[in-house]
Residue frames as a rotation matrix with the C-alpha (Angstrom) as fourth column:
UNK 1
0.437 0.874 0.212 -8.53
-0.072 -0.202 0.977 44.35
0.896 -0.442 -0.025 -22.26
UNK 2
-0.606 -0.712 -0.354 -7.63
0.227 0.272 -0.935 45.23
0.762 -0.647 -0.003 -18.99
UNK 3
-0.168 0.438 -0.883 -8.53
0.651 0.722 0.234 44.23
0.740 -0.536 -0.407 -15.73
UNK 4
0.234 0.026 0.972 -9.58
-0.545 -0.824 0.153 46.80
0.805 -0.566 -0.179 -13.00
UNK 5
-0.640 -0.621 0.453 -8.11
-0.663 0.148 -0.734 46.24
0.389 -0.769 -0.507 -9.13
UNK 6
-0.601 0.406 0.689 -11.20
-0.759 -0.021 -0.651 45.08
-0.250 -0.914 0.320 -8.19
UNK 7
0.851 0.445 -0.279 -12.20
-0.524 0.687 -0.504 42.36
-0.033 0.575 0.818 -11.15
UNK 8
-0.104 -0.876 -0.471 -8.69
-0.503 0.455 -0.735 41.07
0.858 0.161 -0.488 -10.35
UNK 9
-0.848 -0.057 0.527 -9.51
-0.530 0.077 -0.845 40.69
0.008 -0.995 -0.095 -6.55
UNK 10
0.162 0.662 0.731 -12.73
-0.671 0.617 -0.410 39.17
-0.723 -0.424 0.545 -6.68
UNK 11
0.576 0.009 -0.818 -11.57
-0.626 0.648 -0.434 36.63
0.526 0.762 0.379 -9.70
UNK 12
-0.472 -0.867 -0.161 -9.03
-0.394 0.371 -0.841 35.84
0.789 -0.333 -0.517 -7.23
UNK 13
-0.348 0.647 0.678 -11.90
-0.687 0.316 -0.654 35.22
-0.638 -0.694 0.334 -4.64
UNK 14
-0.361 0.008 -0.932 -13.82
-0.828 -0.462 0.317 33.53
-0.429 0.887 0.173 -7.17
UNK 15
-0.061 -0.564 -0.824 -12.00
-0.952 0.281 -0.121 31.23
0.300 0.777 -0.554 -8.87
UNK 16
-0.812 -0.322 -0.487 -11.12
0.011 0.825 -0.564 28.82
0.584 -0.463 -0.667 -6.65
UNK 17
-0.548 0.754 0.363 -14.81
-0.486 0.066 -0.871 29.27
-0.681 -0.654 0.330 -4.76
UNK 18
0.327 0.649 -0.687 -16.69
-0.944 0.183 -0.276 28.01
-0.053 0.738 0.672 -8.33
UNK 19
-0.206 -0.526 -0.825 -14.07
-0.793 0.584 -0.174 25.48
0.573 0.618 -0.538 -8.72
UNK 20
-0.945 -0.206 0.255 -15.10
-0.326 0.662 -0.675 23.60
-0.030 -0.721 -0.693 -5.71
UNK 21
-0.024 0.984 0.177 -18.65
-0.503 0.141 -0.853 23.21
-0.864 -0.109 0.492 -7.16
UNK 22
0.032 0.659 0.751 -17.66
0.422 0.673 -0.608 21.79
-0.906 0.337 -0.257 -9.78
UNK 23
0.745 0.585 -0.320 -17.29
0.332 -0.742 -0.582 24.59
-0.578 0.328 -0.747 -12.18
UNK 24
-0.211 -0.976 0.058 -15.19
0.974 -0.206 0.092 26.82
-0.077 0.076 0.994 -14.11
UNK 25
0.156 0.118 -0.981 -15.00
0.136 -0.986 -0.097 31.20
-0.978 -0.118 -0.170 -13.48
UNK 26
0.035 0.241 0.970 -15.48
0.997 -0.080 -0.016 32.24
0.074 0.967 -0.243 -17.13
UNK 27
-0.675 -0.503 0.540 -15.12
0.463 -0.858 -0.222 35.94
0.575 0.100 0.812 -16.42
UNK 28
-0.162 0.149 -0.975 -16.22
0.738 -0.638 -0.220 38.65
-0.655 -0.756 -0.007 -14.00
UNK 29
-0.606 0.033 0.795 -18.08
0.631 -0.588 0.506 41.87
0.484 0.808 0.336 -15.35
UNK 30
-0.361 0.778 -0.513 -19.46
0.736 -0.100 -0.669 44.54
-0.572 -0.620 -0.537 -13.65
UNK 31
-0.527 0.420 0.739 -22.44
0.201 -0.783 0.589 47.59
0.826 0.459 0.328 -14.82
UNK 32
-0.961 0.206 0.187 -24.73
-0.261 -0.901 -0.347 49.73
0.097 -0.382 0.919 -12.86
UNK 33
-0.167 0.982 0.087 -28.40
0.650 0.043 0.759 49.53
0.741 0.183 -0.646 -11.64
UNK 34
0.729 0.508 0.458 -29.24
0.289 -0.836 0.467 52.47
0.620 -0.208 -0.756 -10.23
UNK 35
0.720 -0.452 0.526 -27.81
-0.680 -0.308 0.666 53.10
-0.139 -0.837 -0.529 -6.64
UNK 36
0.598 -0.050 0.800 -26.43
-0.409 0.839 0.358 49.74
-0.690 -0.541 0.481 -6.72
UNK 37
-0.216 -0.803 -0.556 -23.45
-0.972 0.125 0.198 48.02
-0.089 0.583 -0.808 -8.64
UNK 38
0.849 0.522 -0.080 -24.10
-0.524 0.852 0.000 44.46
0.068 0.041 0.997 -10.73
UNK 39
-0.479 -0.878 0.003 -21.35
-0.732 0.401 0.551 42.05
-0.485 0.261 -0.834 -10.50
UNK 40
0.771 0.574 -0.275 -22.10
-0.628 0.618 -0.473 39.22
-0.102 0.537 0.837 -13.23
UNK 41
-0.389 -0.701 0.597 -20.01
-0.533 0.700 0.475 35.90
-0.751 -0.133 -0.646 -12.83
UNK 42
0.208 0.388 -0.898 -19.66
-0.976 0.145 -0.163 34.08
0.066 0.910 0.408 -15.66
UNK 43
-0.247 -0.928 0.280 -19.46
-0.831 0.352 0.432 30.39
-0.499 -0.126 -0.857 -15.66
UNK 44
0.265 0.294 -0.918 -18.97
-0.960 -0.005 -0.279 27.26
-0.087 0.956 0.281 -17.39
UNK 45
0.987 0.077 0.138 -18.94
-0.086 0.994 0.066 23.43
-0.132 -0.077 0.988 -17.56
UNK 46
0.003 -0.989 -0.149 -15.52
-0.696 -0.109 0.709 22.56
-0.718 0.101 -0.689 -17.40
UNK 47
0.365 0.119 -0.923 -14.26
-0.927 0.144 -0.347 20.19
0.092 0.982 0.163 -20.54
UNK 48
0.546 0.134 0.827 -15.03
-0.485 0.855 0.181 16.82
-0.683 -0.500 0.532 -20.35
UNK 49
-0.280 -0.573 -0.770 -13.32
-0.960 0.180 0.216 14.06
0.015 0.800 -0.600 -22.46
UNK 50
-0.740 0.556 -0.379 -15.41
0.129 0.670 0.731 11.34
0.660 0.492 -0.567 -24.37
UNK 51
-0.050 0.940 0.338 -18.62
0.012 -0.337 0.941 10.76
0.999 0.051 0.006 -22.81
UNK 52
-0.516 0.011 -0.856 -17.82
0.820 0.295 -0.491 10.95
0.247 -0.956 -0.161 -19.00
UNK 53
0.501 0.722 0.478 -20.30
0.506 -0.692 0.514 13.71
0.702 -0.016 -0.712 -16.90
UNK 54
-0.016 -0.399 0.917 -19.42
-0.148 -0.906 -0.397 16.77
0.989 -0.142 -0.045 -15.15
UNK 55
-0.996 0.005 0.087 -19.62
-0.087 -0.040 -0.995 16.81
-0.002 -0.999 0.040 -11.06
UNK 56
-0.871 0.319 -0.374 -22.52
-0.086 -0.848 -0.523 18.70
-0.484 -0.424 0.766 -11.72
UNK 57
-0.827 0.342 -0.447 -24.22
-0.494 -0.063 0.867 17.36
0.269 0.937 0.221 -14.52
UNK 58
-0.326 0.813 0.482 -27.84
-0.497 0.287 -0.819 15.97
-0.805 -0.506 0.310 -13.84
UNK 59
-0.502 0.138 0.854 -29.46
0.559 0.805 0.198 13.00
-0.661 0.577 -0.481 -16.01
UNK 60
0.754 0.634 0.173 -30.45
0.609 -0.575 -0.546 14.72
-0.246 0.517 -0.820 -19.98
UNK 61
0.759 -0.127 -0.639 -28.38
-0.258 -0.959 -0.116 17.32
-0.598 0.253 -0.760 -19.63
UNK 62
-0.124 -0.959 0.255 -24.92
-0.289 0.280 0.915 17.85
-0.949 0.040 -0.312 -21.73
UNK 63
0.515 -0.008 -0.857 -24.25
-0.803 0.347 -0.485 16.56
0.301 0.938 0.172 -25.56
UNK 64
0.695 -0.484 0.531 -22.58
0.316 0.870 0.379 12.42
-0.645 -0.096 0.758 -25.85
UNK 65
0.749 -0.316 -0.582 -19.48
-0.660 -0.436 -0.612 12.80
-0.061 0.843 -0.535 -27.85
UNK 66
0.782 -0.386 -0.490 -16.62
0.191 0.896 -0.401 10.19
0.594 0.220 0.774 -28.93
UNK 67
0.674 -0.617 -0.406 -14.28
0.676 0.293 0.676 8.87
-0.298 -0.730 0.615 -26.87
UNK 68
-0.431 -0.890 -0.149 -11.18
0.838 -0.456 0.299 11.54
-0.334 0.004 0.942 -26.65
UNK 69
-0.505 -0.172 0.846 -12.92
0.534 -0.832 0.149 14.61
0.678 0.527 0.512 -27.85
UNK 70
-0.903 -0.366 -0.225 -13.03
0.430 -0.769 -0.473 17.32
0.000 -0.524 0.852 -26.20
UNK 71
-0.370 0.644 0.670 -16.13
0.380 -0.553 0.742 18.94
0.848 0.529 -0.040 -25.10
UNK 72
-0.979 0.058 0.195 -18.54
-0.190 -0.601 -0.776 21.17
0.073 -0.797 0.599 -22.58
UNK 73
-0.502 0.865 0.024 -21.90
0.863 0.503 -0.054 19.64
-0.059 -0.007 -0.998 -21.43
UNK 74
-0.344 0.696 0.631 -22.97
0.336 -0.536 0.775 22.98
0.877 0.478 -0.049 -20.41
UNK 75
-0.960 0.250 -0.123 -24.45
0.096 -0.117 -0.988 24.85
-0.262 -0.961 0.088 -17.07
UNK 76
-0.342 0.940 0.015 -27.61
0.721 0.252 0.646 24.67
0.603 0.231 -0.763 -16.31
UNK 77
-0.058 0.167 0.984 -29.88
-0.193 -0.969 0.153 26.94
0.980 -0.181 0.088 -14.55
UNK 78
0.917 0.174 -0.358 -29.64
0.051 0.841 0.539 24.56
0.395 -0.513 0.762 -11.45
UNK 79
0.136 -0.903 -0.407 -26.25
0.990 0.110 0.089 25.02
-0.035 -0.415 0.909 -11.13
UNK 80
-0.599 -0.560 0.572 -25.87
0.341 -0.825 -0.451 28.49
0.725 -0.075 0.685 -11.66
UNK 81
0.630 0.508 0.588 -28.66
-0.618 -0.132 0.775 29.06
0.471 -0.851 0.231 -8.33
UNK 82
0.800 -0.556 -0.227 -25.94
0.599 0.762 0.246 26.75
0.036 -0.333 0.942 -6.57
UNK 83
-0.200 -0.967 0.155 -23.14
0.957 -0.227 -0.179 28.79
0.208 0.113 0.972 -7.18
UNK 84
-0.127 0.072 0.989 -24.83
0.130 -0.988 0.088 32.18
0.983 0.139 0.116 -6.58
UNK 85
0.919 0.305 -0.249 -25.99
0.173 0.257 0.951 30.69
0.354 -0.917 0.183 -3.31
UNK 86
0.278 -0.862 -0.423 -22.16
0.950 0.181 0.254 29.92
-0.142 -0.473 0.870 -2.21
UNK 87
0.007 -0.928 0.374 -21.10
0.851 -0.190 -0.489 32.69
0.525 0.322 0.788 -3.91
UNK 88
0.529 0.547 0.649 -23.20
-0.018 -0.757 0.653 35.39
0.849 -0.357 -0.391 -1.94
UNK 89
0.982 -0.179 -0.065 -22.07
0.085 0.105 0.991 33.76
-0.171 -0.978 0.118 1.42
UNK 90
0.266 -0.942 0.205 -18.25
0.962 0.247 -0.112 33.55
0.055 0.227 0.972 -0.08
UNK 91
-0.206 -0.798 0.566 -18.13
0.751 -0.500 -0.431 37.09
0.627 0.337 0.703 -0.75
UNK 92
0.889 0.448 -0.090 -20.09
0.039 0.121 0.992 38.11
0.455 -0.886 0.090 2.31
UNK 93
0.614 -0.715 -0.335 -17.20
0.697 0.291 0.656 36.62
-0.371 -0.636 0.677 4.51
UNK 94
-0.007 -1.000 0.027 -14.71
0.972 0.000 0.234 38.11
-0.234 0.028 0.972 2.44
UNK 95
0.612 0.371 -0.698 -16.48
0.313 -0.925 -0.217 41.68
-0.726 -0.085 -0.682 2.17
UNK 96
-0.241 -0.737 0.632 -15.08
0.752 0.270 0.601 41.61
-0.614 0.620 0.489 -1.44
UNK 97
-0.190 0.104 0.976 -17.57
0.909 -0.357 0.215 43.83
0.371 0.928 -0.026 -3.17
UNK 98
-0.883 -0.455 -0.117 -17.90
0.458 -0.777 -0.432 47.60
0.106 -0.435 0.894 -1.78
UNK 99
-0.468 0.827 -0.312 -21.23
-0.873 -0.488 0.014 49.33
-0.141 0.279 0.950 -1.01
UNK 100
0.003 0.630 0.776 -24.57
-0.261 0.750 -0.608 47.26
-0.965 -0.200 0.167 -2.11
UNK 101
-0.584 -0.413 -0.699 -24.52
-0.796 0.125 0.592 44.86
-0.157 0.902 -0.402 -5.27
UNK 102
0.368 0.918 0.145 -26.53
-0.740 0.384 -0.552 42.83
-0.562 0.096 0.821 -6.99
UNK 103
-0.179 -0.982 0.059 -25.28
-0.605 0.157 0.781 39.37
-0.776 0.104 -0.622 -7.95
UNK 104
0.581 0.684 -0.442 -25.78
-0.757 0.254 -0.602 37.59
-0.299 0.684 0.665 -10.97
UNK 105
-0.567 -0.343 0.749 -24.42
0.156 0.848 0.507 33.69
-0.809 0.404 -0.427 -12.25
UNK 106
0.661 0.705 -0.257 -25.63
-0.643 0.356 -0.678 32.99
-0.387 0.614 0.689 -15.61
UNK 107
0.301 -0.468 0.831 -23.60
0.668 0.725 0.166 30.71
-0.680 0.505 0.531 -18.46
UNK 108
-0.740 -0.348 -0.575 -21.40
-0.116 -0.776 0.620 32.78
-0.662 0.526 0.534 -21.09
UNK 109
0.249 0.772 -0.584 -23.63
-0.355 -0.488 -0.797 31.52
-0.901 0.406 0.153 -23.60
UNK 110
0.328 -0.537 0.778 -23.50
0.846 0.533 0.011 30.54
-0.420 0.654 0.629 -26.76
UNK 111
0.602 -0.548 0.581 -22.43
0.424 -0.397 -0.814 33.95
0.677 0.736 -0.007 -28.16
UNK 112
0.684 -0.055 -0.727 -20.00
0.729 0.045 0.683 34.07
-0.005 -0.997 0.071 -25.29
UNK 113
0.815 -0.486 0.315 -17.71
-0.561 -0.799 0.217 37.02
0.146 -0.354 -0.924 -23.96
UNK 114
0.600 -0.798 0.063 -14.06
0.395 0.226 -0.890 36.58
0.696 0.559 0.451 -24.39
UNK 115
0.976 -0.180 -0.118 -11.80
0.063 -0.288 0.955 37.64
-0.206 -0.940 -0.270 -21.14
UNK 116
0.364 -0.896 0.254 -8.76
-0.232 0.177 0.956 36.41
-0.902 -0.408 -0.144 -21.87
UNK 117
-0.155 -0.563 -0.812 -6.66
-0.982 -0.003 0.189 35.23
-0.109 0.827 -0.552 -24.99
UNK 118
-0.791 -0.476 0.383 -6.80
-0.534 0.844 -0.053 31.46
-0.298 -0.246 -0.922 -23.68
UNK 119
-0.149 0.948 -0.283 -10.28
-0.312 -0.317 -0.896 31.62
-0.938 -0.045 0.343 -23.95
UNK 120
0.575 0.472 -0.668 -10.35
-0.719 -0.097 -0.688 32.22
-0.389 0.876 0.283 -27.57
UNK 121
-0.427 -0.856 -0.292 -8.24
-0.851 0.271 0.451 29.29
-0.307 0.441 -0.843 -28.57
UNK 122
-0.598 0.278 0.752 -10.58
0.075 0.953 -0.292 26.62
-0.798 -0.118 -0.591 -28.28
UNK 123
0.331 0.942 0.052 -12.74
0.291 -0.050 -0.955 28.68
-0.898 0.332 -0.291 -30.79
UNK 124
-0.579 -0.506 -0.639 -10.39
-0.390 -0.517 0.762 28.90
-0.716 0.691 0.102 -33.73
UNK 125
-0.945 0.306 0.116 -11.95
0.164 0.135 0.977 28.83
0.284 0.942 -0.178 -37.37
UNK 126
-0.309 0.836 -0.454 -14.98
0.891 0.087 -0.446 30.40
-0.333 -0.542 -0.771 -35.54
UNK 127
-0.394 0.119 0.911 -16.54
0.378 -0.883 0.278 33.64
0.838 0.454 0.303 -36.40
UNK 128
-0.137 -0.202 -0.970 -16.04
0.887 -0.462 -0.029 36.44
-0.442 -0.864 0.242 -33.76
UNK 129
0.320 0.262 0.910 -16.86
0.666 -0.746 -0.019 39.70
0.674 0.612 -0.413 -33.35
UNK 130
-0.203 -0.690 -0.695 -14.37
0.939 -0.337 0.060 42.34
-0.276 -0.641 0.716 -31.70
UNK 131
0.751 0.220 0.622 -15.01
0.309 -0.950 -0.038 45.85
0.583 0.221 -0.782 -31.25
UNK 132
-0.409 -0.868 -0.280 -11.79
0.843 -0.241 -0.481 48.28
0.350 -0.433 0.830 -29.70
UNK 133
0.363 0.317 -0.876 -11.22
0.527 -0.845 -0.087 51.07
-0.768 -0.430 -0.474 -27.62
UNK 134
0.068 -0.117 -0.991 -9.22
-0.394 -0.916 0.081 52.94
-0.917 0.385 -0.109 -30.37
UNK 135
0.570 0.242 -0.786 -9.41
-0.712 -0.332 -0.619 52.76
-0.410 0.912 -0.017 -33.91
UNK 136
-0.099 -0.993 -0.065 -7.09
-0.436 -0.015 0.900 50.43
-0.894 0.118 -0.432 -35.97
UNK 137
-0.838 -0.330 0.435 -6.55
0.470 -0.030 0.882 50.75
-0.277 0.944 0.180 -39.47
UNK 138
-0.620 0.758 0.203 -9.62
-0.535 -0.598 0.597 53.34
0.574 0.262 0.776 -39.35
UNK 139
0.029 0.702 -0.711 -11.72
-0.202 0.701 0.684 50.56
0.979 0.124 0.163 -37.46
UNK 140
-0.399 -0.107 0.910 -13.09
-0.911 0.157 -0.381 50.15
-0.102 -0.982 -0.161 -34.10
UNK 141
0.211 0.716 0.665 -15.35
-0.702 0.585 -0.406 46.95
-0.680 -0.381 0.626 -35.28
UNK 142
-0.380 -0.340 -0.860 -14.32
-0.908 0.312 0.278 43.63
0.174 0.887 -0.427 -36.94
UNK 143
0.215 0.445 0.869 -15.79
-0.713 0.679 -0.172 40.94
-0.667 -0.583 0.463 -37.46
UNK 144
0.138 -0.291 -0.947 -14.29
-0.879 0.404 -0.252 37.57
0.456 0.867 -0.200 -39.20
UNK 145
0.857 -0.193 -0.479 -12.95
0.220 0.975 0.001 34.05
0.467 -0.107 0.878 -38.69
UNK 146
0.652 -0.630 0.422 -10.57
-0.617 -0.118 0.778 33.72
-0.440 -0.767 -0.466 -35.72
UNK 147
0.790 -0.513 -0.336 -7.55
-0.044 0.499 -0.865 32.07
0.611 0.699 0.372 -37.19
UNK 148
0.085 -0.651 -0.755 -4.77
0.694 0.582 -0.424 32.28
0.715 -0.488 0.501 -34.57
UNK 149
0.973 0.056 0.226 -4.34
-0.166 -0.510 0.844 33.24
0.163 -0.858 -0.487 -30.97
UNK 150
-0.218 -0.967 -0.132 -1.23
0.287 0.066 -0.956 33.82
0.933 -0.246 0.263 -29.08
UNK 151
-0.436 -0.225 -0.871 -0.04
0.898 -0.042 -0.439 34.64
0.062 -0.974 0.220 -25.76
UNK 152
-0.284 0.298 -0.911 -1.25
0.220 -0.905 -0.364 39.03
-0.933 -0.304 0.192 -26.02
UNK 153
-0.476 0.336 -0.813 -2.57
-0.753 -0.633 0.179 38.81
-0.454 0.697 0.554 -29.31
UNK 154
-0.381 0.428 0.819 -4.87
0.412 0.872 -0.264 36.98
-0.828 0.237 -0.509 -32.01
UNK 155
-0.956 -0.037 -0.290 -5.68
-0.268 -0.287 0.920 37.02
-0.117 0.957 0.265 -35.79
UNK 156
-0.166 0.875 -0.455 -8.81
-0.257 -0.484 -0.837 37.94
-0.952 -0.022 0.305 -37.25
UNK 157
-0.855 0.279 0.438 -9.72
0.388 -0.217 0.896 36.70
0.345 0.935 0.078 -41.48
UNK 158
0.062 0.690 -0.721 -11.97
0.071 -0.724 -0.686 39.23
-0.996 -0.008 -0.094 -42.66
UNK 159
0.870 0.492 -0.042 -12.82
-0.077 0.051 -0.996 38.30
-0.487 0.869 0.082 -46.03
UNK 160
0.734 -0.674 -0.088 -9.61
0.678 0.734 0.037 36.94
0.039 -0.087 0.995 -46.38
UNK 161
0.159 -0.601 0.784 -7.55
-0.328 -0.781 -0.532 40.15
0.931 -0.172 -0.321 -44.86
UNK 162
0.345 0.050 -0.937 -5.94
0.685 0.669 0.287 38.66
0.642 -0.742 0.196 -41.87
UNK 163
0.155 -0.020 0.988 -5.91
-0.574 -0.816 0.074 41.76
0.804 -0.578 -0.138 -39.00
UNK 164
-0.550 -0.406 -0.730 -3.46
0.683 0.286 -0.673 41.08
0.482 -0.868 0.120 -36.01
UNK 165
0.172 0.838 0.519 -5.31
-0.041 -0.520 0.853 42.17
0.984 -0.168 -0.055 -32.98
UNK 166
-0.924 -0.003 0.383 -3.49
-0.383 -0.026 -0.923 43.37
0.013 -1.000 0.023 -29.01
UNK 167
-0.019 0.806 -0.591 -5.79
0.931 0.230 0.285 41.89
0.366 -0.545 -0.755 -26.55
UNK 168
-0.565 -0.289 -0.773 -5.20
0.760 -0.546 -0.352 45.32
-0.320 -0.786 0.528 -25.02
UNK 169
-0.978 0.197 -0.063 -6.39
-0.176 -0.631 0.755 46.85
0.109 0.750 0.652 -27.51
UNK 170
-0.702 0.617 -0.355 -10.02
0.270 0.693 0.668 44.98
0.658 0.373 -0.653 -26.94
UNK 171
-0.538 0.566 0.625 -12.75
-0.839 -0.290 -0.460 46.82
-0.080 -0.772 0.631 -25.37
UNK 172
0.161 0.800 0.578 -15.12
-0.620 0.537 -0.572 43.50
-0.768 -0.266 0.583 -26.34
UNK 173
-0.654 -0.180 -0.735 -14.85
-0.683 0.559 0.470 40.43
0.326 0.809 -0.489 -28.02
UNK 174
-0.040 0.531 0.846 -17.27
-0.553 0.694 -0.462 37.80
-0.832 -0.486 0.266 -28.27
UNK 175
-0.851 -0.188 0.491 -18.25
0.223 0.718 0.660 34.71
-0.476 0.671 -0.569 -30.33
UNK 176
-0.507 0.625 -0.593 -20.60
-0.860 -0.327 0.391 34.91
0.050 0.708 0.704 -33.30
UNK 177
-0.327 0.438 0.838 -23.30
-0.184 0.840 -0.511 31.86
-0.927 -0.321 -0.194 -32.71
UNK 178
-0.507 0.053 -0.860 -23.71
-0.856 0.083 0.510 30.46
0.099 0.995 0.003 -36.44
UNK 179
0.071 0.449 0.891 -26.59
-0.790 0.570 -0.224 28.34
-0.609 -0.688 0.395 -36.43
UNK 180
-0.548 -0.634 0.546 -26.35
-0.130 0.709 0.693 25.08
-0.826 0.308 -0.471 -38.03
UNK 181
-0.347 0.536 0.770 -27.38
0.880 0.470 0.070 24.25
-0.325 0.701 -0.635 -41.57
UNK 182
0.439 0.209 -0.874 -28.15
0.098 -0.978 -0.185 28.56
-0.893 -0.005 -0.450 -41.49
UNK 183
0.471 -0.438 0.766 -27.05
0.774 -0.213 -0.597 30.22
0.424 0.874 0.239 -45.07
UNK 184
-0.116 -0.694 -0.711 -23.99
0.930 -0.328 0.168 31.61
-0.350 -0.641 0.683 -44.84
């Protein structure tokens, strides 16, 4: 998946504007309403260890978890009106986005969008679903159990067939939300 000039330039605006709230940039996407171009900022509780709270967190929110493990409390809808605020006036100043646009903050979610390889590491033995721009092995759509990531690529099981997979190659990946205690 590659980046256009301008989802490189405003991540680079971004980044480091979210991070001072508190945050983490989770990816940049942009689509179309009418006249008017959407930019959607994705972001995301950064990862706490044992039960300490985000900047940002407010009393309630978030999951407790044992001391040393890794986890994400979550964004709330509080914090993403916070960050849309700054970010409006951030990119304002920095006349970042061309023409008129319409901005949106939300949380990836729980079946979140994939940006980057790094991304998908935290979510091995998960079930993902990846669609390409061109065919491979006859197939633009797979969907299986992440099993290993690397630096420009990442394995797919698919009913135990394990399918190496370019990030380049990736017009969309996202996670598969599997709800607990669900039949499989």
């Amino acid at each position: 998946m590659t980046k256009t000039p301008l989802a490189e330039r405003l991540t680079g605006i971004i980044g480091p504007a979210v991070r001072t709230l508190g945050v983490e940039l989770w990816g940049v996407e942009f689509a179309s309403a009418g006249s008017r171009m959407v930019v959607r900022v994705y972001i995301d509780a950064p990862a706490t260890t044992g039960p300490a709270e985000p900047p940002m967190q407010t009393e309630g929110e978030g999951e407790a978890g044992l001391d040393g493990q890794e986890q994400r409390t979550g964004v709330t809808i509080a914090m993403c009106a916070k960050v849309s605020r700054h970010l409006g006036t951030v990119l304002e100043a920095e006349d970042a986005v061309p023409g008129a646009y319409v901005l949106e903050v939300s949380s990836p979610g729980l079946e979140r969008r994939f940006f980057n390889t790094e991304q998908l590491e935290a979510y091995i033995g998960h079930t993902v679903d990846v669609r390409l721009h061109q065919p491979q092995d006859g197939r633009r759509h797979l969907r299986g159990i992440l099993a290993e990531v690397g630096a420009d690529a990442f394995v797919v099981d698919e009913n135990d067939v394990r399918i190496r997979i370019m990030w380049p190659h990736v017009k969309i990946a996202h996670l598969v939300h599997e709800f607990p205690g669900a039949a499989a």
